[in-house]
C-alpha positions in Angstrom: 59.8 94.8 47.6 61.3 98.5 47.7 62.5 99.3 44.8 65.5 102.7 45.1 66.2 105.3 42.1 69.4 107.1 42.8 69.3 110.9 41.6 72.6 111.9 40.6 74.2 114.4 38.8 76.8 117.5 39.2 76.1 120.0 41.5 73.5 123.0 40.8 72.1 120.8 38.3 68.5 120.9 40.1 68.7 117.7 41.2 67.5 118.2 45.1 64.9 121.1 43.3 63.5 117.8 41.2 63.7 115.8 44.2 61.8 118.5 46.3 59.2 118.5 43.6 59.0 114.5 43.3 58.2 113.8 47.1 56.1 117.0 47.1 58.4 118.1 50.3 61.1 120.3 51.1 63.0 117.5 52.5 66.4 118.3 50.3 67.4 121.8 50.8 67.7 123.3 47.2 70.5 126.3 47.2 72.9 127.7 44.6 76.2 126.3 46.1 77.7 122.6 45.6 77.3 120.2 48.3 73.9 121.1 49.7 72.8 117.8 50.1 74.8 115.6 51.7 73.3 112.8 53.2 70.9 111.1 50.8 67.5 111.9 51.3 64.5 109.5 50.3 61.1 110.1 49.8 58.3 107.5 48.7 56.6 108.3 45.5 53.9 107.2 44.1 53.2 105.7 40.7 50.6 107.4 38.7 48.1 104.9 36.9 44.9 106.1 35.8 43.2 102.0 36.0 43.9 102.0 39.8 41.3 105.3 39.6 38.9 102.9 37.5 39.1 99.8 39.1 38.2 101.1 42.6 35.0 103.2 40.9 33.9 99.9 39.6 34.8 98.1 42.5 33.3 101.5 45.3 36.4 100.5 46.9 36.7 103.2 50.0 40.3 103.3 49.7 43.2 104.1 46.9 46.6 103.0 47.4 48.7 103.1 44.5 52.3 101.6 44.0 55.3 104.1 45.1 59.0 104.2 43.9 61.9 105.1 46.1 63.9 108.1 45.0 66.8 109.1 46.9 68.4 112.4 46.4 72.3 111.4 46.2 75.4 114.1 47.0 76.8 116.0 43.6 79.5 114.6 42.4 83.2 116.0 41.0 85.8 114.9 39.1 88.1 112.6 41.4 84.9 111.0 43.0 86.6 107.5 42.5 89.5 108.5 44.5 87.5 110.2 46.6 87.5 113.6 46.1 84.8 116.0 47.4 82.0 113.6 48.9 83.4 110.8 46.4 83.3 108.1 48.6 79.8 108.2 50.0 78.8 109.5 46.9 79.5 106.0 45.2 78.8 104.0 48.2 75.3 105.5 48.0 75.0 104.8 44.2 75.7 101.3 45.1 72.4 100.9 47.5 70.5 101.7 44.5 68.5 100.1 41.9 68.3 102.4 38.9 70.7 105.8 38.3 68.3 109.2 37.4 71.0 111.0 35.6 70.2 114.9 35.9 71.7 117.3 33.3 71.2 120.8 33.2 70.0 121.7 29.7 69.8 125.5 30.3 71.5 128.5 30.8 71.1 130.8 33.6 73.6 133.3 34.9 72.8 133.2 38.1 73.3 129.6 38.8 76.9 128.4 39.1 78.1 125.7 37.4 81.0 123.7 38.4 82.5 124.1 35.5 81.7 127.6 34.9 79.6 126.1 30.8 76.5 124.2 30.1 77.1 121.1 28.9 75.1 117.9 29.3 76.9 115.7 27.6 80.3 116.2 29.1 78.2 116.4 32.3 77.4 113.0 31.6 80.5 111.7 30.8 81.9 113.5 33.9 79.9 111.4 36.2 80.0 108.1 34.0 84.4 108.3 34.2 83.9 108.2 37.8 81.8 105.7 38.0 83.5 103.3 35.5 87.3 104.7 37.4 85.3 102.8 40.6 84.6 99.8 38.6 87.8 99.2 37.1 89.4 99.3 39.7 87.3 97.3 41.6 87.5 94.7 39.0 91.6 94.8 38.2 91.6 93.4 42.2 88.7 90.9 41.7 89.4 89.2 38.3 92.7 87.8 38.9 92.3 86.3 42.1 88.6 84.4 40.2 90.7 83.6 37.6 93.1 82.1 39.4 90.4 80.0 41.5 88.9 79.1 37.9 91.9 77.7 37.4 91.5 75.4 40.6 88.4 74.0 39.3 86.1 76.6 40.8 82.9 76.4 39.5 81.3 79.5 41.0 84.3 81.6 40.4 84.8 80.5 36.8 81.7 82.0 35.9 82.6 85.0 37.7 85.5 85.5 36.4 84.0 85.3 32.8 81.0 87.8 32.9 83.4 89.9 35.0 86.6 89.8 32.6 84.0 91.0 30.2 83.2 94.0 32.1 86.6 94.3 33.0 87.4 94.6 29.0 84.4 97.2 28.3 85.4 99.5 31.0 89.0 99.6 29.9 87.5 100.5 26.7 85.7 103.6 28.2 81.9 101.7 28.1 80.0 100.6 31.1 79.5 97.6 32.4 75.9 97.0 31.6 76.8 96.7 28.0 78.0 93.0 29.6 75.4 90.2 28.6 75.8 87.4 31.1 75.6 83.9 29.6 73.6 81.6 32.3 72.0 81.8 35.7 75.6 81.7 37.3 76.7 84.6 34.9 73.8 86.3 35.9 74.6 85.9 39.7 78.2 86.6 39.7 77.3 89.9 37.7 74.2 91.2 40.5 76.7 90.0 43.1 79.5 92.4 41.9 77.1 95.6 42.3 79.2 97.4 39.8 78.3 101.1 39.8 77.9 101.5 35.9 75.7 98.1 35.6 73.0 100.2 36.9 70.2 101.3 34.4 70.1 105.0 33.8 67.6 107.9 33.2 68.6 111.1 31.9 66.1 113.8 32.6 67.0 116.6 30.6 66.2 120.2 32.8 65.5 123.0 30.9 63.8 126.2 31.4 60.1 127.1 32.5 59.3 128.2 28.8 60.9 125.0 26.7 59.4 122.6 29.0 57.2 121.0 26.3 59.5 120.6 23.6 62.6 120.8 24.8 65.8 122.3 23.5 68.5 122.0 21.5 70.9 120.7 24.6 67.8 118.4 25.1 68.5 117.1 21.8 72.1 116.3 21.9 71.0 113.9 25.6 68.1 112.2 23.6 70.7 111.3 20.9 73.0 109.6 23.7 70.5 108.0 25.0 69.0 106.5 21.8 72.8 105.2 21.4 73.1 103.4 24.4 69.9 102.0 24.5 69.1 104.5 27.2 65.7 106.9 28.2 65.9 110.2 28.6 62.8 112.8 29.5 62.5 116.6 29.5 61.7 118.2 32.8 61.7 121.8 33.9 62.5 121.2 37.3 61.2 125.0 38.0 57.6 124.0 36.7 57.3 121.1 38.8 58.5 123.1 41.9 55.9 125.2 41.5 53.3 122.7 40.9 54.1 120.9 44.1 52.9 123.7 46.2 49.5 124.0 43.8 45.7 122.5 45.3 45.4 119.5 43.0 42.8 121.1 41.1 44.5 123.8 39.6 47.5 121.8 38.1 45.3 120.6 35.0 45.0 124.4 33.7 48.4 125.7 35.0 49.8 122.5 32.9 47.6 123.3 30.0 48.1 126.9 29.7 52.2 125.4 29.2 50.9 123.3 26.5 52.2 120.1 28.8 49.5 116.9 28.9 51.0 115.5 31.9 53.7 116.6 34.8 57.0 115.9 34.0 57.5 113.6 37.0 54.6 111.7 35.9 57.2 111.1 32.8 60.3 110.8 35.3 58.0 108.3 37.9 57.3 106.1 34.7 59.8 105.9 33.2 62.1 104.8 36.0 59.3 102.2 36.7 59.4 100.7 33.2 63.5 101.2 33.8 63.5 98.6 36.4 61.5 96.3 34.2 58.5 96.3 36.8 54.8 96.2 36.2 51.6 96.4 38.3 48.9 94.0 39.2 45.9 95.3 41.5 43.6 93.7 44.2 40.0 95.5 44.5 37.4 95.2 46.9 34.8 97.1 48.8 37.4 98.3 51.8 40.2 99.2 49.3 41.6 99.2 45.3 45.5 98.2 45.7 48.2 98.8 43.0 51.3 96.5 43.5 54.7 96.3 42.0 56.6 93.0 40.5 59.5 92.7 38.4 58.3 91.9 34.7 58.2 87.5 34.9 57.3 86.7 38.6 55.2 84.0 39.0 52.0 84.1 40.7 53.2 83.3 44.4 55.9 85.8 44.3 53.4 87.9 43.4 51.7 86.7 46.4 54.5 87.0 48.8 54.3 91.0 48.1 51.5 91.5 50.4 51.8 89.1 52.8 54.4 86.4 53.4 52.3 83.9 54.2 50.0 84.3 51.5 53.3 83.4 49.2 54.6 80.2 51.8 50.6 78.8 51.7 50.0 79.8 47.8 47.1 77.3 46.5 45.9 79.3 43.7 45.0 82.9 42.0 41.4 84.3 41.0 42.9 86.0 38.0 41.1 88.8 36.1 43.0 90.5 33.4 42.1 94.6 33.4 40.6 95.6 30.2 38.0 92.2 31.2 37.6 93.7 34.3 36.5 97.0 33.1 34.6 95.7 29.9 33.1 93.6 32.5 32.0 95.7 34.9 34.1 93.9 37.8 34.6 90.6 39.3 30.8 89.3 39.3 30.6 90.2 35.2 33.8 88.8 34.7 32.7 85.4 36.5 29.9 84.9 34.8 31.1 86.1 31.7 33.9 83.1 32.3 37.1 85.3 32.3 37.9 85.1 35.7 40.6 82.1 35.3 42.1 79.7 38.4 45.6 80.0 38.0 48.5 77.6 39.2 51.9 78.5 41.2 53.6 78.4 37.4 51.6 81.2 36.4 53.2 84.7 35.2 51.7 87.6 36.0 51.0 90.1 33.4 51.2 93.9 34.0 47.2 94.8 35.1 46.6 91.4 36.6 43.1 91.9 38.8 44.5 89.1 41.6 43.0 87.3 44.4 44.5 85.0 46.6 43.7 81.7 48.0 46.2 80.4 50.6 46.7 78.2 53.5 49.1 78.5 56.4 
């Protein structure tokens, strides 16, 4: 299951620097002119969790292979986007391949570095990038909802259900609010909504980049993009983009003390991977052995063959059953053998839901 967060944001921003730093490449050319990335670039990332690190120790599994996100480093947009203005249309189209939106703002100033609009502003950044995006959505929907209103009227089951969750989004974008404020009623609401692939249903990060030196707590531009968040319900994280650049190119053993002498814990992608994992409503469950520890990505209420299905196909089509070990037993435990014989390893049914930390093996039959 490959799972896409779109990084977008106006141009000279620092969103291909960001990307750059995420995939640990110079795959996006970073340069102080709009445009400079132009078809999307993707890099696989991977999802840092310190109990992969403990399971395989237990386990002396020979191998660590941890979860990864896909982050794609989308054009910079402008103001006609929806209309297609600069690299509007494959700007949106690419939005629409996407599972989550990574919502760059530049939170400080620099006269060196253009912006578009010649101020720094995060906020009407935002809302630069948002218009567009709810401009494509109306008028997406102002063709749909009649003609599923119409068939609703016809006795259309499928399209009255559309045309419902739909003619609500249709109402809160003519209001100015996205669509994801919609909350479909039903498992045909539900449908009809995913279906639709409106641009401004998508969940949204907002990584606030500031300079080298306010990296830790931030800034007062920082501040006012928390605040919108924290009204729509939204995350937002601090980042320097310039820091992270620089760590990328650093041996892995000099980050801790380059990160510490910034009074920083943790990178800020580590914050930025995270959160767009927790974004998508996905957690991890693990399989450990001798030959490798394993860190796998479900969405949050997947049932233990689905679960299955993620590393082999077969292993979902022949489910019989899951040796279930939940982590913090696993650990306490000392690994599978304790766990047995301590009676917490549990035989559990095709009904079962997996729970974030999940130690899983399966038994199957093709």
């Amino acid at each position: 299951m490959g799972f896409r967060c779109g990084i977008v944001g106006l141009p000279n921003v620092g969103k291909s620097t960001l990307f750059n730093a995420l995939t640990e490449t110079q795959a996006a050319q970073a340069a102080n002119y709009p445009f400079c990335t132009i078809e999307p670039n993707v890099g696989q990332v991977a999802v840092p969790d310190d109990r992969l690190d403990k399971l395989a120790a237990i386990a002396a599994s020979a191998k660590i292979i941890p979860t990864q996100l896909a982050f794609v480093d989308i054009a910079g947009l402008v103001r006609g986007a929806s209309k297609g203005e600069g690299l509007g249309n494959q700007f949106l189209g690419n939005i629409r391949e996407v599972d989550a939106i990574v919502h760059v703002l530049r939170c400080f100033e620099n006269d060196d570095i253009q912006h578009v609009d010649n101020k720094v502003d995060p906020i009407a950044d935002a809302e630069t990038v948002e218009t567009e995006l709810m401009l494509a959505d109306l008028e997406s929907l102002e063709k749909r909802v009649p003609n599923l209103v119409k068939k609703a009227q016809q006795g259309d089951k499928e399209a009255k259900a559309a045309a419902g969750v739909l003619g609500r989004a249709l109402d809160l974008l003519r209001d100015g609010k996205p669509a994801r404020l919609v909350a479909p009623e039903g498992e045909d609401e539900t449908r009809a909504f995913e279906q639709a692939q409106l641009l401004t249903a998508k969940p949204v990060l907002y990584v606030c980049n500031v300079n080298e030196d306010e990296a830790a707590a931030g800034n007062a531009l920082s501040e006012k993009v928390f605040d919108k968040a924290a009204a729509e319900g939204a995350v937002a994280v601090v980042v320097s983009a310039a820091i992270e650049a620089e760590i990328a190119t650093m041996a892995a053993e000099e980050r801790g003390e380059f990160l510490a002498e910034l009074g920083l814990e943790e990178t800020g992608l580590a914050r930025v991977i995270r959160a767009g994992y927790d974004l998508l409503h996905l957690i991890t469950f693990f399989t450990v052995g001798p030959k490798e520890a394993r860190a796998w990505t479900v969405e949050v209420g997947s049932r233990a063959p689905q679960a299955a299905g993620e590393i082999h196909s077969d292993f979902e089509r022949g489910f019989i059953r899951a040796e279930t070990i939940a982590y913090a037993d696993y650990v306490a435990l000392n690994g599978e053998a304790g766990a047995r014989d301590a009676g917490k390893l549990r035989q559990e049914g095709k009904d079962y839901v997996v729970q974030d930390g999940d130690v899983l093996h399966f038994k199957f039959n093709v």
